[in-house]
N, C-alpha and C positions, 0 to 999 in steps of 0.2 A: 656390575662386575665385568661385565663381555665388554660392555663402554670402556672399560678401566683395562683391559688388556692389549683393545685395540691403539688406544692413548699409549701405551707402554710400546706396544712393540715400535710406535710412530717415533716414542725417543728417543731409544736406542737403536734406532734404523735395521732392526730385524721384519722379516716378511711376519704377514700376521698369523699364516696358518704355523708358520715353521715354530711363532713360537710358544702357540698353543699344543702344536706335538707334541715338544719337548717337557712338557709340565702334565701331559695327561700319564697316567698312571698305567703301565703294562698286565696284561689279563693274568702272566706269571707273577703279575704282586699280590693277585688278589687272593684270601680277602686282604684288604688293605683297612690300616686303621687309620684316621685323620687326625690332626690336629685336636680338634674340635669334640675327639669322642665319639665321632662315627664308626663306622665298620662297612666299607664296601663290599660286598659281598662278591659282584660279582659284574663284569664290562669288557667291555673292547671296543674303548674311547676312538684307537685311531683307524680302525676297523670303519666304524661308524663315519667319523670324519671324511674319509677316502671316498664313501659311496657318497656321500650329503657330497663332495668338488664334483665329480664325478655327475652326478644326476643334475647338479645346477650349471654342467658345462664351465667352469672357473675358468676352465684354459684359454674357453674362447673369447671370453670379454674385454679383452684390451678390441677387438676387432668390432664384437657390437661399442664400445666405448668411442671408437673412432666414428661408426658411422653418425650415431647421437650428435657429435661435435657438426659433425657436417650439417644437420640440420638446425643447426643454434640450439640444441639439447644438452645437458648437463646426467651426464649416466654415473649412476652408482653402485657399486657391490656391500653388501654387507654380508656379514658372518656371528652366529653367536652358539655358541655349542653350551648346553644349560645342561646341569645333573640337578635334580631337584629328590631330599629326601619325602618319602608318602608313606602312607600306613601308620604306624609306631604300637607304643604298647597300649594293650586294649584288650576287651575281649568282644565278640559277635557270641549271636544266639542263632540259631534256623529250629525250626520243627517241621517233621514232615507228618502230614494225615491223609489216610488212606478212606479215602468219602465215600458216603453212603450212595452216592451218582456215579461210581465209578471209579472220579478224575482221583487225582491225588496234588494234593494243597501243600507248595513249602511258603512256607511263613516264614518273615527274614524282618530284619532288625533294623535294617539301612531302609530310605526312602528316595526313589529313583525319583529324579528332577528332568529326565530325559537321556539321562545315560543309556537307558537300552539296558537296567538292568535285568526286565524280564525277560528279556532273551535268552543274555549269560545265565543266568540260574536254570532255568528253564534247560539251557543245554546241557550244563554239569550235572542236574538232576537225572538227564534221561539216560547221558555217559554213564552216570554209576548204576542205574538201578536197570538199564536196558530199559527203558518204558518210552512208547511214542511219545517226542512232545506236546502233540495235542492234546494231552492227559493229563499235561501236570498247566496247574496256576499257583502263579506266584500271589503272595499276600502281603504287604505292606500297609503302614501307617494306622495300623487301629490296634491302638494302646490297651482294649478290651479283650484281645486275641494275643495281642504280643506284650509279653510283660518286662523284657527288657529289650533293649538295641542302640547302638550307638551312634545311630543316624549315617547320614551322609558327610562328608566331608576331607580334604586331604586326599584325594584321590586314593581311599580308602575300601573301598565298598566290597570290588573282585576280589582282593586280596582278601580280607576278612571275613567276611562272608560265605567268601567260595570256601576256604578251611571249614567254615563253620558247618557246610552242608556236606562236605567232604566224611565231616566226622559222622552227620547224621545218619549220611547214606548208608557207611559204614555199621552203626548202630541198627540201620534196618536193617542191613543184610542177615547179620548174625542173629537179632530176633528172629528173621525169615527163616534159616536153617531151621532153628527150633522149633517154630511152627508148622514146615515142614515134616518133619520127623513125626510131632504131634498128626498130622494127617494123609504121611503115607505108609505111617507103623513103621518107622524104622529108626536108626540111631542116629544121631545127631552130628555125629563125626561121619557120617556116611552122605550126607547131603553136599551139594557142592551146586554152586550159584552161576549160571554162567547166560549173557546172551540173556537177561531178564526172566529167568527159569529156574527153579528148583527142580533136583533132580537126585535120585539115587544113584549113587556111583556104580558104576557096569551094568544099569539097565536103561531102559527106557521109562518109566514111572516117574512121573513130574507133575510139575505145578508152575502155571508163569505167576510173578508177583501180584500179578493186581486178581486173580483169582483165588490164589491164596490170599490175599488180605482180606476178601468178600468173605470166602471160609470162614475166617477166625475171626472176621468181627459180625458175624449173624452166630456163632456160638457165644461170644461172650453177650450179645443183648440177648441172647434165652437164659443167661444163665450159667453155661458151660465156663469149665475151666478151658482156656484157650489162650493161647500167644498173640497177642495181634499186633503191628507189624508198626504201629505208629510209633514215632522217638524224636526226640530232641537233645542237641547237646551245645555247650558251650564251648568256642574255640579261643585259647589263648592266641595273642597276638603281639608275638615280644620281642618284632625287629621292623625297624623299619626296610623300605624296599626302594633302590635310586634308580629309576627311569632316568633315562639320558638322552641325549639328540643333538642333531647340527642342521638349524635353520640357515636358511641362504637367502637373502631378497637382493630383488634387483631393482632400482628406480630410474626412472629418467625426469627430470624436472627442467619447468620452464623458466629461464633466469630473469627472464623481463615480467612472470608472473608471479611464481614462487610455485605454481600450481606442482604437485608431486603426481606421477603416474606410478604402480606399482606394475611394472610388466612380467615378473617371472616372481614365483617365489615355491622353493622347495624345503620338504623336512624328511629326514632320514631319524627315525626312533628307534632306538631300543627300550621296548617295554614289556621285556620279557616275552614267557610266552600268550602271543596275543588267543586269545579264547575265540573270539570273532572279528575277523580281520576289518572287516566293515564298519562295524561299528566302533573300533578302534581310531579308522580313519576320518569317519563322520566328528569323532570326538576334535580330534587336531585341529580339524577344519573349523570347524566352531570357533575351538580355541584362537586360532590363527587369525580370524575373524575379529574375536575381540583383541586382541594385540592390538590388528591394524587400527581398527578405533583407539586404541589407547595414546597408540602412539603419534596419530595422525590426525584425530578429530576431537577427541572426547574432552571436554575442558570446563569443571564446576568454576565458574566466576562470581565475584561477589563484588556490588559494590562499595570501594574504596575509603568510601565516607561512613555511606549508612550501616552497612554489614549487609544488607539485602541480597539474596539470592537473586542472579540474575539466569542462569538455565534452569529454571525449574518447572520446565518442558521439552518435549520433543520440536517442538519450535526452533529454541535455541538451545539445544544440547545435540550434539549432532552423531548421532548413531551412524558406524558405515551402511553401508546401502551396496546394490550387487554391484551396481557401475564403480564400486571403490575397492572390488576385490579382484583380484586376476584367477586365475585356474593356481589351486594349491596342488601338487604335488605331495604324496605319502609314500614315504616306504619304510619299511619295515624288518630291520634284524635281530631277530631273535637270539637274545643271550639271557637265559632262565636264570631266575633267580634264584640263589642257593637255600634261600632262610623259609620258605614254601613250600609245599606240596603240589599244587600248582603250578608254580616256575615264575607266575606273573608280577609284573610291575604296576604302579599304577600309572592310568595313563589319561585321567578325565582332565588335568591342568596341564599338560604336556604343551599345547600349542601357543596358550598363552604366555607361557614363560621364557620361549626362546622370542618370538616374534618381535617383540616393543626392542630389545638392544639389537636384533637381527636388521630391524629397520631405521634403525636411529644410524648406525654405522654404516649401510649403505646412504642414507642419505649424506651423511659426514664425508664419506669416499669421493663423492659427486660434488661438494662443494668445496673439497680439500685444495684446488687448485686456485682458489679464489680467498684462502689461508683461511676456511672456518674450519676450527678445531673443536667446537663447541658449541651444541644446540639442547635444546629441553623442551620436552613433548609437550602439547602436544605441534608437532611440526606442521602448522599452519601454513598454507599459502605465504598470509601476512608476514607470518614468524622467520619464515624463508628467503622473502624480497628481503626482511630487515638486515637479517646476515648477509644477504650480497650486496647488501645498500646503508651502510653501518652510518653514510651520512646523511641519510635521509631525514627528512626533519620528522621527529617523534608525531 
């Protein structure tokens, strides 16, 4: 689609940012309903846009473009601004248990592939309940402990889950009160949570959580009537969430090789509110990662005759490598999302989804003066001479 915009605006002779402005949607629309049956909830498309020119210096590149020239180099810009819908309708599960070691165990539904989701849990859990993170462990993938979950998938996980433990925590707190009350003789409405503490309102007489949950679970194994502090609940999940962004690559390529350099490449996200900035970034970069394979290396062949798999190795299937990547640039503006408690977007497919038309269009930019209007990934060396060299013998 960002291919098919930048093709459009080349027809009608409009600049290409002016005439993706004009078609992104104002933060006063929103929510805005689509075509399609969507519901945007919530953006600020040219917000986003402005810093993505801005951090990729756009103004300046006619002047790097010029020096490129001077060295028999071919320079390109590309641009692709990607809204991608994540989450949808669902439900997550979390449980939290308050262990006989101490720690405190949330048990969650999704299975982390390297997202970093013990982290994010890990910190929402100790936000709501005030407890060191050292204390809590996360629990995944054992079907014997967890009886429902909806995996991973869809840049799904934060959004879903994080409600799901939002609610739990919630659930524990208010057991907590009770328990409380149960063991500082007092009433129930008179308790009040703050700072990982149970407490009597207008005095000093309290209890932190994790020693009242000790409390009340050695009363309930003798026997006693006791509140004890463990819960689980289910979260509805009944909107999806559009992460958005404007990827920018810059290429320089050699006409006499086809070889492509990636010299600059930046992304500007909105993915709501990012939970850990870091690993929000780490996620892109990945992603960006794989774009640039996609777009540049990565190519399942078959032979023509037999049907035979012909990359079915790392041999010849050609993964990027560090020397194929430049220094990726993140940044990050937060525009919360309305349909959440949280505020977050999802953001695990963010980098792969703008990259491949980010880089396809810069490469297009940088051959345009040599009338190629049209290439298809993955953009090989070879693929590259062919376009500059259409009479070359096949």
């Amino acid at each position: 689609m960002e291919r098919l915009i930048d093709a459009a605006a080349r027809e009608i002779g409009m600049d290409r940012i002016e005439f993706r402005r004009r078609n992104m949607v104002p933060p006063s629309a929103m929510p805005h309903s689509t075509p399609v049956g969507k519901t945007y909830d919530s953006g600020d498309f040219a917000t986003v846009l402005d810093a993505g020119l801005k951090t990729a210096d756009w103004g300046g590149f006619p002047a790097r473009r010029v020096a490129s020239a001077a060295r028999g180099r071919k320079r390109g810009i590309g641009l692709a601004y990607y809204l991608e819908a994540t989450g949808g309708d669902a439900t997550e599960r979390a449980e939290i248990r308050f262990a006989d070691d101490g720690f405190v165990d949330v048990y969650v539904g999704t299975q982390s592939t390297g997202q970093g989701h013990e982290t994010a849990y890990v910190m929402l859990t100790a936000d709501q309940l005030g407890i060191d993170g050292e204390m809590i462990r996360v629990r995944q993938g054992d079907t014997d402990t967890i009886p429902v979950g909806g995996g991973t998938g869809g840049a799904r996980s934060l959004y879903s889950e994080g409600q799901a433990i939002l609610a739990t925590a919630s659930t524990v707190i208010e057991k907590g009160r009770r328990a409380a009350a149960e063991a500082l003789e007092a009433a129930a409405a008179d308790i009040v949570f703050e700072g990982g503490r149970f407490s009597v309102v207008g005095t000093d007489r309290g209890l932190d959580i994790l020693t009242l949950a000790a409390i009340q679970r050695k009363k309930a194994a003798a026997g006693e009537a006791a509140t004890t502090l463990d819960a689980a609940e289910i979260a509805n999940v009944d909107h999806h969430t559009f992460p958005n962004g404007c990827h920018i690559a810059e290429v320089e390529i050699d006409p006499e090789t086809g070889v492509i350099a990636v010299l600059r490449y930046s992304v500007t996200d909105d993915v709501g509110k990012a939970v850990n900035p870091l690993i929000v970034r780490g996620q892109v970069h990945g992603g960006v990662a794989q774009g640039i394979g996609q777009a540049m290396l990565e190519r399942t062949a078959y032979d023509p005759v037999s049907g035979q798999l012909l990359s079915g190795s790392f041999m010849d299937y050609a993964l990027p490598r560090a020397d194929d990547l430049p220094d990726i640039e993140v940044e990050l503006i937060e525009v919360p999302c309305a349909t959440n408690p949280l505020g977050v977007k999802g953001a695990g497919e963010a980098g792969a989804v703008g990259s491949p038309p980010a880089l396809i269009n810069a490469v297009i930019d940088a051959l345009a003066d040599a009338g190629v209007t049209q290439i298809d990934m993955p953009v090989t060396p070879e693929r590259v001479w062919r376009a500059l060299s259409p009479n070359k013998a096949a």
